[in-house]
N, C-alpha and C positions, 0 to 999 in steps of 0.2 A: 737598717732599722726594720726590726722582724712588725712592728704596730704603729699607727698610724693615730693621732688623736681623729676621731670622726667629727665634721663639722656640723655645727646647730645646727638641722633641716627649719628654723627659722630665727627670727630677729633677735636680740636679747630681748626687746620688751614686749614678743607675740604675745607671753604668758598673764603681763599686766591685766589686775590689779593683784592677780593669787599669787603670783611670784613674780621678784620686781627684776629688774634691766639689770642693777649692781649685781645683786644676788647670781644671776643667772653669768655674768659676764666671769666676775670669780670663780663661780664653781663649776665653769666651762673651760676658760683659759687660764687657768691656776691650778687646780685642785685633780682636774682630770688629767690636765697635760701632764702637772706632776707624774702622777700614777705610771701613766704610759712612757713618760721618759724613765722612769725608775725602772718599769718591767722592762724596759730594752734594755738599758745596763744588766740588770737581775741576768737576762738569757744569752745575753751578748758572749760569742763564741762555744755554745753549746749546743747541745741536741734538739734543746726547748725551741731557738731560733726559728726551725721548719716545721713547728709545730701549731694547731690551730690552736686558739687561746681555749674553745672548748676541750679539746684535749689536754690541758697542761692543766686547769682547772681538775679533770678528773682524777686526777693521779698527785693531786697538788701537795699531799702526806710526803711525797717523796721530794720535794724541792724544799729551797731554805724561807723563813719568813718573807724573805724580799718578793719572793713570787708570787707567794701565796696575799700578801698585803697589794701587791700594786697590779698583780693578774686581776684577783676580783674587782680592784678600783676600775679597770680599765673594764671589763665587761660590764658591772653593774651602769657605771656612768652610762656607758654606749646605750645600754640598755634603757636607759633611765627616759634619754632626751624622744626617744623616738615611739615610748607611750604617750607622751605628752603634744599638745597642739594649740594655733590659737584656737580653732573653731571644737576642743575638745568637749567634756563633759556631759549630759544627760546618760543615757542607759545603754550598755550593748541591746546589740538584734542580732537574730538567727542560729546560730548555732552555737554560738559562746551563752546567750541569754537563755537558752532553753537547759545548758550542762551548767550556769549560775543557778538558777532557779532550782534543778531538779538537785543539785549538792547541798546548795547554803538554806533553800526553804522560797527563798523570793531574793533580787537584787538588793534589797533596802539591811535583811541580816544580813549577806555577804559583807554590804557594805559594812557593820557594824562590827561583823569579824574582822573586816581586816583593819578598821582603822584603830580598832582594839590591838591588833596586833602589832600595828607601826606606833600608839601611845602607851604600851607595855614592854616595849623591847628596853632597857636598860641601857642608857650610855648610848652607844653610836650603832649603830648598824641599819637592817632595811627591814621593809616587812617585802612581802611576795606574796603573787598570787602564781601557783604552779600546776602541772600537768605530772603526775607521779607516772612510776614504771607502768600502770593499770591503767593510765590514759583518763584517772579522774582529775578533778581540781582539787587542789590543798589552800590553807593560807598557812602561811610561815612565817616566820621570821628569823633573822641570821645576825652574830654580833661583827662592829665593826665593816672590814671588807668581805667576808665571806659571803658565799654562797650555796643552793641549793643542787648547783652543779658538781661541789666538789667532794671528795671522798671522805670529807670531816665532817660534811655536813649534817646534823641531827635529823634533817626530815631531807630525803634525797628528791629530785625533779626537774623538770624543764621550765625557767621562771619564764613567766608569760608577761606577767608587768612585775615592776619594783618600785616600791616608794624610800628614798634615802631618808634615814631620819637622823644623821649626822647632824649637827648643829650648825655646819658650815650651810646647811645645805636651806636654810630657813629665821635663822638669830638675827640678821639684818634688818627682816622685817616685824619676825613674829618675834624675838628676844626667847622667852621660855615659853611659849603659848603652843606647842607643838600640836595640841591638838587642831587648834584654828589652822593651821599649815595643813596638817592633815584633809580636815576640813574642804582649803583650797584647791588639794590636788584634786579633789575629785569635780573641778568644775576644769580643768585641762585633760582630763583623761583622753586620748586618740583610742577610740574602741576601738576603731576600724583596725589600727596597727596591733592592738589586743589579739582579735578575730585574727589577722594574718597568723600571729606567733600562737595561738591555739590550735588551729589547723593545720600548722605546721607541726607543731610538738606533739599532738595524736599522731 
């Protein structure tokens, strides 16, 4: 097995009341495992096998649907859990809040861009907030499993946070209210883990 499902760095119901225990149990041990069991069959006795999922992501034009659907599921999710925290929410500091502020205007339009962007995406996919080739910040958004990693992608970059706006990822609790979801995520945000993958991806 070339991928590993990554285990919740907390409880199912750290994230309670913004996103509930069921929610997060499903779209942890259903929906991601899927994914990742699916991209192991997808690469299973090929070249992709010894490949890191960010590289198979960049080149992903060249593989069939199954790579490209259950690669990004498997990174965006990875991605997903480890923005997220019980003690998350209020505002970045230091050098992530000073390159928010000097791109989007102040945190509060960032924030209105993106959540613009996770309640305009059509149908299933995520919004992002990214690190382009020039080392600035973008907000995006991608349909479906895609990403801003991959060679398809419309706005290219290194995602720094992802918000899923799948249906699975939220109808439990919010039904069609996406925005109120939206809403919630931003009282779990882990800046800190933000700030790591900012710093990293300049």
């Amino acid at each position: 097995m070339a991928f590993e499902l990554p285990a919740l760095p907390y409880a199912h119901d750290a994230l309670e009341p913004h996103i509930d225990a069921q929610t997060m149990e499903i779209h942890h041990g259903k929906h991601h495992a899927g994914y990742t069991s699916k991209l192991n069959a997808a690469i299973d006795g090929t070249d992709l096998a010894n490949q890191s999922i960010e590289d198979i992501l960049a080149n992903v034009s060249k593989h069939g649907g199954g790579v490209r659907n259950n690669g990004g599921g498997f990174y965006n999710h990875s991605l997903f859990w480890s923005v997220m925290g019980p003690n998350g929410g209020g505002k970045p500091s230091g050098d992530l809040a000073s390159a928010i502020d000097g791109t989007f205007g102040s945190f509060e339009k960032f924030k209105d861009e993106f959540a613009n962007a996770a309640a305009t995406r059509f149908g299933s996919g995520w919004a992002w907030l990214i690190v382009d080739g020039e080392g600035n910040l973008k907000v995006t958004s991608s349909p479906n499993q895609d990403n801003p990693l991959m060679d398809v992608a419309e706005v290219k970059g290194t995602p720094i946070m992802g918000l899923d706006v799948w249906e699975h990822a939220y109808y439990l609790k919010y039904q069609n209210r996406r925005p109120d979801y939206i809403e919630a995520f931003f009282n779990v945000i882990n800046w800190d883990e933000v700030a790591k993958n900012y710093a990293a991806a300049k």
